[in-house]
C-alpha positions in Angstrom: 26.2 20.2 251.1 23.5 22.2 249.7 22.2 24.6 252.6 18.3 25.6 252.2 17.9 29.1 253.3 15.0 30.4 255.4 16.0 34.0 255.5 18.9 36.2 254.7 19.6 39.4 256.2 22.7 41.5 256.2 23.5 44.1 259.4 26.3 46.7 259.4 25.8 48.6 262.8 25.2 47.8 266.4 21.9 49.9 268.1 22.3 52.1 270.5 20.8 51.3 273.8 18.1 53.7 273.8 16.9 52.9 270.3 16.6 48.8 271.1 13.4 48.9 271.5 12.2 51.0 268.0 10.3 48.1 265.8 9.9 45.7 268.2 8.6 47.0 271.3 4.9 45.7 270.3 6.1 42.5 269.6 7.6 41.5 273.2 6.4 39.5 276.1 6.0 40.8 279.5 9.4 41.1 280.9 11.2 40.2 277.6 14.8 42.5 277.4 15.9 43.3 274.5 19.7 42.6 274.8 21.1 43.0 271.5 20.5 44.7 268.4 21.4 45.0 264.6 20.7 47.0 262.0 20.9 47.9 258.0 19.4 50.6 256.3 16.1 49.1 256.9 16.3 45.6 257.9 17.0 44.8 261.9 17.9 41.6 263.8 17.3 41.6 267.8 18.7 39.4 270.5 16.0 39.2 273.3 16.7 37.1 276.3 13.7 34.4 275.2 14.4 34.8 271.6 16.1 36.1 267.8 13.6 38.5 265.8 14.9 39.5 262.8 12.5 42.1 260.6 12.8 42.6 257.0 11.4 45.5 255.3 10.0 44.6 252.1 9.1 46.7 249.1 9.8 50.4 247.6 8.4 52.1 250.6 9.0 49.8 253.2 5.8 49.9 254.3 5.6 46.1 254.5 7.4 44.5 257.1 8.3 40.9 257.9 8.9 39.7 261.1 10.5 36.0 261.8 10.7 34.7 265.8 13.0 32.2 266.5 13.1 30.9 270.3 16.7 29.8 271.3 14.7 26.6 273.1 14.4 25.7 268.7 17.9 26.5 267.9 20.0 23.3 267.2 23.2 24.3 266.0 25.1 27.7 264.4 28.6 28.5 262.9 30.5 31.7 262.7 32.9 32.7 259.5 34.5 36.0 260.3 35.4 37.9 257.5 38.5 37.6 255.3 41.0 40.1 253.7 38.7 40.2 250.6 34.9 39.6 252.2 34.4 42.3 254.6 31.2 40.2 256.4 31.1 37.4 258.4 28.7 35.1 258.0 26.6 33.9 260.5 24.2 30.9 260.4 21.7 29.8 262.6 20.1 25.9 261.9 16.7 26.5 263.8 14.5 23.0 264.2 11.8 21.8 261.6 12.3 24.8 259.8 15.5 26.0 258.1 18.6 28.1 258.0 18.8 31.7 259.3 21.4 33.5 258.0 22.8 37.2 259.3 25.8 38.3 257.6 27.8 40.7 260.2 29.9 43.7 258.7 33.9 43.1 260.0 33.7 45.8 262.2 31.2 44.1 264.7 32.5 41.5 266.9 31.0 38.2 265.3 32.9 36.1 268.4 31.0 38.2 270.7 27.6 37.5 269.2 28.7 33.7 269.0 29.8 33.7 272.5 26.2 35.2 273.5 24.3 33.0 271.1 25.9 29.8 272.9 25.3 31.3 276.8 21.6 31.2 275.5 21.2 27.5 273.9 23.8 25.7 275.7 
């Protein structure tokens, strides 16, 4: 089954707790936590408690930035693939409604069950 992709991005470290909010802050509600966050060298995917941003940085500089908001109320379904001997990320996939696919490959050193365990607290 042919999946069609909306976006792509790949994370390799967890934020620290004070640097949640760098990238986002401008973007959130009144009252909206951030309550997890991912990054790459440039690109960044954050769990609020209303929602999934994920930001890509686009270009040479990376002075143009993309930023996607997914509300968990729009998310239908996901699966987890953690990572094998040979792959080193796990794959996560995110089937949001009337638009696509969101993928976020996970490095094996972050704890995909974790993130899957989260993700269903907030849709189910």
């Amino acid at each position: 089954m042919k999946i069609d992709l909306l976006v792509k991005v790949s994370v390799i470290n967890e934020i620290d707790e004070k640097d949640k909010l760098i990238g986002v802050s401008n973007l959130l509600v009144d009252d909206e936590l951030v309550e997890l966050a991912f990054k790459h060298t440039r690109d960044k995917v954050w769990f609020t408690d209303k929602r999934l941003i994920a930001m890509d940085v686009q270009g040479f500089t990376g002075s143009k930035k993309e930023f996607r908001s997914f509300p968990y109320s729009k998310i239908s379904s996901f699966s987890v693939e953690t990572a094998g001997t040979f792959d080193g990320d796990s794959d996560f996939k995110i089937w949001i409604s009337g638009i696509g696919v969101f993928e976020i490959k996970f490095h094996r050193r972050l704890d995909i069950k974790k993130i899957g365990k989260y993700l269903s607290n907030k849709i189910l």
